[in-house]
C-alpha positions as CSV (number, residue, x, y, z in Angstrom):
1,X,0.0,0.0,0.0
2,X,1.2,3.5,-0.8
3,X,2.8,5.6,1.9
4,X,0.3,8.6,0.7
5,X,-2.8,6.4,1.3
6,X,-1.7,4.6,4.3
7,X,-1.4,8.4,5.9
8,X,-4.6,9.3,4.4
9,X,-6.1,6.5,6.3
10,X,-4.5,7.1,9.9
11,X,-5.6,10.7,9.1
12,X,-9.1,9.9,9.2
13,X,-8.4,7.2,11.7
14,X,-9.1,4.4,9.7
15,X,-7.2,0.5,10.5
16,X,-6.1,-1.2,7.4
17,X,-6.8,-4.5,7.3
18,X,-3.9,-6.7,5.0
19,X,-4.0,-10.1,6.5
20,X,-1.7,-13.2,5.1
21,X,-3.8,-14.9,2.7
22,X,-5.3,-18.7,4.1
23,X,-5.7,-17.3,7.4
24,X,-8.3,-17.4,9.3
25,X,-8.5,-13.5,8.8
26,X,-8.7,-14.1,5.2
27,X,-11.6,-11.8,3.3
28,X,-12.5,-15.6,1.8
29,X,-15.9,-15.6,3.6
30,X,-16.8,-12.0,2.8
31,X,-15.4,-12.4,-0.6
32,X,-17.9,-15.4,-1.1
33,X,-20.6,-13.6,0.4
34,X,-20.5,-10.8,-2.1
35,X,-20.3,-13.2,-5.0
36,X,-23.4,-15.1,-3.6
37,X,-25.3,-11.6,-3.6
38,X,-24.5,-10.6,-6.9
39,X,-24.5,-14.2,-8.6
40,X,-28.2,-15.1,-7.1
41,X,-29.6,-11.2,-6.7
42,X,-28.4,-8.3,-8.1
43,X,-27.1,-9.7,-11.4
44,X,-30.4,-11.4,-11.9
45,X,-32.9,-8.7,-11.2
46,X,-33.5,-5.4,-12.6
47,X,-35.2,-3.2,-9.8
48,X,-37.3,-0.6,-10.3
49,X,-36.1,1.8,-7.8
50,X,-33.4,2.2,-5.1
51,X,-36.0,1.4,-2.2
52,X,-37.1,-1.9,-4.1
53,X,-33.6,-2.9,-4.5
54,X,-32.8,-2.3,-0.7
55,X,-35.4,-4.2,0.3
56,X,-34.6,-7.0,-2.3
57,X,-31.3,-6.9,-0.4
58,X,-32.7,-6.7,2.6
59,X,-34.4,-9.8,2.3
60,X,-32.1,-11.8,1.1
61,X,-29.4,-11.2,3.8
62,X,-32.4,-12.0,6.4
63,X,-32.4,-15.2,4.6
64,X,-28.3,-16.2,3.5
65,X,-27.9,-15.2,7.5
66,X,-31.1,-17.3,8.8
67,X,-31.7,-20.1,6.6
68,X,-28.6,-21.0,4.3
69,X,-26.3,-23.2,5.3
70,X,-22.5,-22.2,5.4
71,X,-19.6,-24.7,4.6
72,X,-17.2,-22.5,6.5
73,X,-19.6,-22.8,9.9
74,X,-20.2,-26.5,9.3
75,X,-22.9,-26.5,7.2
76,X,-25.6,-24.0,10.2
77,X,-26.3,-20.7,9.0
78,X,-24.7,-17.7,10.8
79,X,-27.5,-16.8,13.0
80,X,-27.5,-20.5,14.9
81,X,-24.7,-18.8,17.4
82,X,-22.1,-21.0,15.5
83,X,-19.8,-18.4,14.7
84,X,-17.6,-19.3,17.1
85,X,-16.8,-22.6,15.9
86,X,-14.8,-20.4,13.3
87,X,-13.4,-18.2,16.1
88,X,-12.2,-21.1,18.2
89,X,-10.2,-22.6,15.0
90,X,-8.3,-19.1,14.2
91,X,-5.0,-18.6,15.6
92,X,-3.3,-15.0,15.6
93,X,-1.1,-13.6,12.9
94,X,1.6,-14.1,15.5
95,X,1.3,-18.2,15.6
96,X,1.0,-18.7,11.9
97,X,3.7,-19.6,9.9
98,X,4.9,-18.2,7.0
């Protein structure tokens, strides 16, 4: 990242995030979860107006966070509490190797 907009950032107070790729800090979940809401929503529908497509949205998180199952939470959808199954199998940037 650039010295100008790593300053830029602290200016504002923003924290980077860069984590090592295949850690558990990986963006691989919400990287997935973008590409499921495009791929099965906004891709497929053309809404009428901002408000329908917020609540299309809306909607559909209700249900990916509810009702879909998640292969990174053993196979329970987020809202079942089992979030920290993931949590419990993460180990700081500190104790990974590489």
């Amino acid at each position: 990242m650039s010295g100008t907009y790593r300053d830029l950032c602290t200016s504002y107070g923003i924290a980077q995030s860069a984590g090592r790729v295949a850690t558990c800090f990986d963006n691989a979940v919400a990287e997935a979860f973008w590409s499921s809401l495009k791929g099965e929503l906004v891709h497929r529908y053309r809404f009428a107006s901002r408000d329908q497509a917020k609540a299309a949205i809306t909607a559909w998180i209700k249900r990916y966070n509810a009702v879909r199952l998640h292969s990174s939470l053993n196979y329970v959808p987020p809202s079942s509490g089992s979030s920290t199954t993931i949590a419990s199998n993460c180990k700081p940037h500190s104790q990974v190797s590489g």
